[in-house]
N, C-alpha and C positions, 0 to 999 in steps of 0.2 A: 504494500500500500504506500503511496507517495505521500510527501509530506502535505501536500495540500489535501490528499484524501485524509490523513488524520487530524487537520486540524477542524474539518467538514464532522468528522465522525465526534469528537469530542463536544462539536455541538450540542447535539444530539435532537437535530431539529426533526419534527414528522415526517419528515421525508427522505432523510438519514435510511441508505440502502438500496434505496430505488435508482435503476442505471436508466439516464436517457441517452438515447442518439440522435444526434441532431442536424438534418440536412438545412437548414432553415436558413435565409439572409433578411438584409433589411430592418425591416423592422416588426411586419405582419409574422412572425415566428419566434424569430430570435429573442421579443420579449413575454409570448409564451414559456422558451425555455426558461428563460431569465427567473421568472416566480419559479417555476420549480429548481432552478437553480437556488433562489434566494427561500426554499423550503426543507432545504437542504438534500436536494438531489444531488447526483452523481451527473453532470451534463459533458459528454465528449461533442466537440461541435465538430462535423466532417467539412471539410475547403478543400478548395481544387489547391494542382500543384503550382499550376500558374497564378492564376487567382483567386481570392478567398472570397466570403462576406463581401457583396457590391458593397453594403456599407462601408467597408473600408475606404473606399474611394470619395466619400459626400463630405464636401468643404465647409464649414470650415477645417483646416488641418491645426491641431497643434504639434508641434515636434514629430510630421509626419504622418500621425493618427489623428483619424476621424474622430468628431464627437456623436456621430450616429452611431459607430459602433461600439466606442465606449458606454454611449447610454442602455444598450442592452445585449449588452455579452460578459456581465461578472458570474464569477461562480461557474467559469464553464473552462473547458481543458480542448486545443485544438489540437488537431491529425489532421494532415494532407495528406489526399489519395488523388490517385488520377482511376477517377470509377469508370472511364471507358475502356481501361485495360481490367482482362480478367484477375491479374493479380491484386490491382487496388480494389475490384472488388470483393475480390476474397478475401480482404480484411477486412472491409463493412463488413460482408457477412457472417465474419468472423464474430463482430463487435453485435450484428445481430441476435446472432444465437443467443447469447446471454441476458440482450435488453429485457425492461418492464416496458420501455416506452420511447415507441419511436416516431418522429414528427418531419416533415417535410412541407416545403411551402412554392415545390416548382408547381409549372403548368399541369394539369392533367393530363397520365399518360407516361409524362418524364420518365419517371420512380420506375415506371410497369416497365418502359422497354431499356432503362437501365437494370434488369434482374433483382430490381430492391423495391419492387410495388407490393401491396399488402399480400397476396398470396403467394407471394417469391419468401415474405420473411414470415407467413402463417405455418408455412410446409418444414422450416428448421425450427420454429418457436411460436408454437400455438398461444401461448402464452401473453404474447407481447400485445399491447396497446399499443396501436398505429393510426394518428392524426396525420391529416392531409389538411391543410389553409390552405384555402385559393379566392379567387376573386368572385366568381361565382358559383362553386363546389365543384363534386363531379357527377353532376346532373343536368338535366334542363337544358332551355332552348340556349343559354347565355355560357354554356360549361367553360367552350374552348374561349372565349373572347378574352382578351387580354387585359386587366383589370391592376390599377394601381387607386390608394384612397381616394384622390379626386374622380374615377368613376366610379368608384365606388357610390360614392356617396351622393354623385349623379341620379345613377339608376335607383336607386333605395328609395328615393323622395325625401331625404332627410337634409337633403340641399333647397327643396322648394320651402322647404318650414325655418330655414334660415336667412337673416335679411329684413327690410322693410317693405310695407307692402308699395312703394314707390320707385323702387332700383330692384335691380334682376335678382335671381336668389344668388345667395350667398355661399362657398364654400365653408362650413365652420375649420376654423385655424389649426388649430390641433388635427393628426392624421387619426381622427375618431373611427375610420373603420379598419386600420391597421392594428388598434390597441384591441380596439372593443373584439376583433374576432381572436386576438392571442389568450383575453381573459377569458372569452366561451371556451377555447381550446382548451386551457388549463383547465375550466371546471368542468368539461366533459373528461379530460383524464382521469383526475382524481376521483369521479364519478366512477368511469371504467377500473381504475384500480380497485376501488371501494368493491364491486359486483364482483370484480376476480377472485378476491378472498373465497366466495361462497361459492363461485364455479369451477374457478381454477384456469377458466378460460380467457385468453383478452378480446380484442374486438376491431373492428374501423368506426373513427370516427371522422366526418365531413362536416368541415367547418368550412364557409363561404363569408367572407367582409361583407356580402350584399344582405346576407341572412340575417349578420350581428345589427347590422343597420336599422332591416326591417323592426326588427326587435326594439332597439332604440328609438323605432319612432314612437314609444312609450304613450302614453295620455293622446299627442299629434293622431295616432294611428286611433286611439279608441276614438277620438272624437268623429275620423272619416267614418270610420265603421257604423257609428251611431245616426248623423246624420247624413253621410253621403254629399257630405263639402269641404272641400281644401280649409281648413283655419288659415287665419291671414297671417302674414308676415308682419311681426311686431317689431323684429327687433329685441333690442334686449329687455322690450316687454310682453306682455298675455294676451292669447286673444279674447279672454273675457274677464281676469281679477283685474281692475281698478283701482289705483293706480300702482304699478308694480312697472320697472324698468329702471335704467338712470337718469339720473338728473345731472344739471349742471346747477353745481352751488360757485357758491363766491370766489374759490381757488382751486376747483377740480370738479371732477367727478364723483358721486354717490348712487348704490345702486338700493333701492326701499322695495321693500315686498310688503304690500299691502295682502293678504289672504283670507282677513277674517274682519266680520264688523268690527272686534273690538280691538284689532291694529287703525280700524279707521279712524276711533275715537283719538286712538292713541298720537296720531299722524296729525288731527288738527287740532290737539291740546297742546303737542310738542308746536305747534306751527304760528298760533295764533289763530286761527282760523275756526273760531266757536262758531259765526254767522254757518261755515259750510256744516262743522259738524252738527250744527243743530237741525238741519233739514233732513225733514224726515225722507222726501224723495230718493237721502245718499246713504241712507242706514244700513243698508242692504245692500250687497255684493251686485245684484241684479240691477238694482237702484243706479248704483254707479255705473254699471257697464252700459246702461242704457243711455246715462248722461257722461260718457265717456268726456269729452271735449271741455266739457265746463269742469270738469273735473281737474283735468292738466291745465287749463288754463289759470284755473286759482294756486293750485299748487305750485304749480312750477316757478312764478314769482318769489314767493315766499321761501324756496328751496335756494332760489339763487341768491337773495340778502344774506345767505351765512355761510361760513366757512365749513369745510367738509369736516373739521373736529369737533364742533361747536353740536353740528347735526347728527352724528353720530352719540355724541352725547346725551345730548336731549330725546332720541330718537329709541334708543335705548333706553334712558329712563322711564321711556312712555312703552319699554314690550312691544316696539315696532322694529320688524328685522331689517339690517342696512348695515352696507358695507362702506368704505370707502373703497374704488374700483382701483386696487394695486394692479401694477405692473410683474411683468415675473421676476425682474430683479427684490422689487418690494414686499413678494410674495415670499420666496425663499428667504431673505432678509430677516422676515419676521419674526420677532419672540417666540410667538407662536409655533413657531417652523420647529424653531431648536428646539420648545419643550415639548413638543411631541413625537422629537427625535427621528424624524422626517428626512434626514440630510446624511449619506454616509460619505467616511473621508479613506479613500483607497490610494493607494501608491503605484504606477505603473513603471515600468523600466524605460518606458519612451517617452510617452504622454504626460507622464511627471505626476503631478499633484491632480487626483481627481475626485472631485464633491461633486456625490450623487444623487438625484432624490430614490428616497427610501417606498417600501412596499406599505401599505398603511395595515400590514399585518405583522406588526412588530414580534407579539405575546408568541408566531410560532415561524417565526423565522429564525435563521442559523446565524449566532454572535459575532461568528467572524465569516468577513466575505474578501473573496478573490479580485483582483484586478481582473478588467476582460485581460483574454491571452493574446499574444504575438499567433498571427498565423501559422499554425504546423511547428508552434511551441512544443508541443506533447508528444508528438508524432514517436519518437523514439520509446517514449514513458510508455504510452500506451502501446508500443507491438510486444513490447518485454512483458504488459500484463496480459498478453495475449497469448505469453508463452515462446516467442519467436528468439529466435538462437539469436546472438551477434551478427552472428556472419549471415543468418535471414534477412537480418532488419538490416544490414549495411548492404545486401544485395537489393533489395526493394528497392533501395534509396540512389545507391550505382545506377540503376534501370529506368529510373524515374516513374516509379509506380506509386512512390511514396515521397515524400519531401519534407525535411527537418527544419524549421528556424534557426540560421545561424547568428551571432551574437553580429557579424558585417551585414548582415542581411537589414533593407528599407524599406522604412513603408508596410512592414507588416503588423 
């Protein structure tokens, strides 16, 4: 066991002992592995010998390395194979054999006619749990179509609910269907892991970005369902609680969620504004949606005389929820951040000093975590626990079937 496997194991986090294999890039995968990395799984990530993780390649660089791949490759151990020769991969399927859980996130098809698609690794290890992410699964009229988040999040409809209803939809900022199908992924594993106990058996699971989406269109989606009409595009407000969204105050931005009459009370005690709260017309949730306009038109004045600490103040004291709308430097900055231990500090041998954000499942994650790896770092570590003689693993590597990270080696 290597040193980084025993410091993984002294953890002794719930996931302590489960091997994954990871064909996965970018970001729609690699931050599936990642949580079960950060659960104290065992993750070998497989790279080409040419080239690794596309992420390694997305700018900005520090000292060479990407911050896309540092954000989601800790806790994982790289091997380079070249899988279109039979000998690289008969070391995947080497590393098959033994997996709980294997993950891959090419095209449809890839996996199958490289010898490593689910019934290539069912027929050595019945056993195994095998995740495929893709853009649109492996079904349906949309399977093969080529799918990054921005179409993702096209076709879902979770881009027509983003925006105002005056300018075209919006893509939301964050790659939301890149994360949101690694977190289905994860909790369909642990899901299948959990059932294997009692069967003994593992499974396939299809995970599609367009599915997580669907899914995401949360409340959006029950309202089409209900009435059979698109909600409007608010913006960073509701299409029916009043008033809810940002404002502009005196030296920034504030964001208020009005949700219940008696945040409304609460809104025009903190504001001044007894005349509005006293009308009975605005008591009611309904009340106000119906007089939307007269609504933000009193308010909004009154929001912009004060300072965003001032109103948070006040706004708070009156049991009305609001933020002031930080930025992400302001967001990780925050008190807040560090006491809830949100932030980890890892050490890389290229990329230098790197501050992570943390899984917000603190109580069952593994105490200490790995820097991501240099490309085809492990490569050696791992044919040794594969059992491969010296002179195997230095023929491999003579042949270019396999490939080691050397300490002159760039960019990896």
């Amino acid at each position: 066991m290597s040193a980084r496997q025993d410091g993984a194991a002294a953890d002794a986090a719930p996931l302590h002992g489960i091997r994954v294999v990871d064909f996965t890039h970018v970001i729609a995968g690699p931050f599936a592995t990642q949580v079960l990395g950060d659960l104290g799984a065992s993750v070998v990530k497989i790279e080409g010998i040419d080239r690794g993780d596309i992420g390694r390649d997305m700018a900005p660089m520090k000292n060479g390395q990407s911050h896309y791949f540092v954000t989601f490759n800790r806790n994982k151990r790289s091997i380079a194979l070249d899988l279109k020769s039979a000998a690289g991969r008969n070391v995947a399927l080497a590393l098959l054999r033994d997996a709980d859980v294997v993950i891959e996130n090419f095209a449809p098809g890839v996996m199958r006619r490289l010898g490593l698609g689910y019934e290539d690794v069912r027929a050595i290890n019945p056993a195994a749990v095998y995740c495929s992410i893709s853009g649109f699964g492996q079904t349906g009229p949309l399977a093969h179509k080529r799918s990054l988040d921005l179409i993702a999040q096209a076709y879902s409809g979770i881009m027509s609910a983003n925006g105002t209803a005056d300018a075209a939809p919006l893509k939301i900022g964050v790659p939301i269907g890149d994360t949101a199908s690694s977190l289905f992924a994860a909790i369909g594993i642990l899901a299948a892991l959990h059932r294997r106990r009692d069967t003994g058996a593992g499974q396939f699971i299809d995970v599609a970005m367009y599915d997580s989406l669907l899914t995401l269109l949360a409340n959006h989606g029950g309202y089409f369902n209900a009435t059979g009409r698109q909600p409007e595009r608010a913006g960073s407000g509701h299409y029916f609680t009043v008033p809810y969204g940002t404002f502009e105050a005196a030296d920034g931005e504030i964001a208020i969620a009005v949700m219940t009459d008696a945040n409304w009370a609460g809104l025009c005690q903190a504001l001044g504004l007894d005349e509005l709260g006293a009308d009975p017309a605005l008591r009611t949730l309904q009340g106000r949606a119906a007089q939307r306009e007269r609504v933000y038109a009193a308010v909004r004045p009154a929001i912009a005389r004060l300072a965003v600490a001032e109103l948070v103040e006040r706004l708070g004291a009156a049991d009305v929820p609001c933020a002031p709308v930080n930025d992400i430097g302001a967001a990780l900055e925050h008190p807040h951040t560090a006491a809830r231990d949100m932030l980890l500090h890892l050490e890389h041998p290229r990329y230098g000093a790197i501050r992570a954000t943390s899984m917000p499942l603190r109580d069952v994650m593994r105490e200490r975590h790995q820097a991501p790896p240099l490309r085809g770092e492990h490569t050696a570590e791992v044919l040794r626990e594969l059992g491969l003689a010296p002179s195997d693993i230095a023929a491999l590597l003579a042949a270019g079937h396999a490939w080691q990270h050397a300490p002159a080696s760039e960019g990896d």
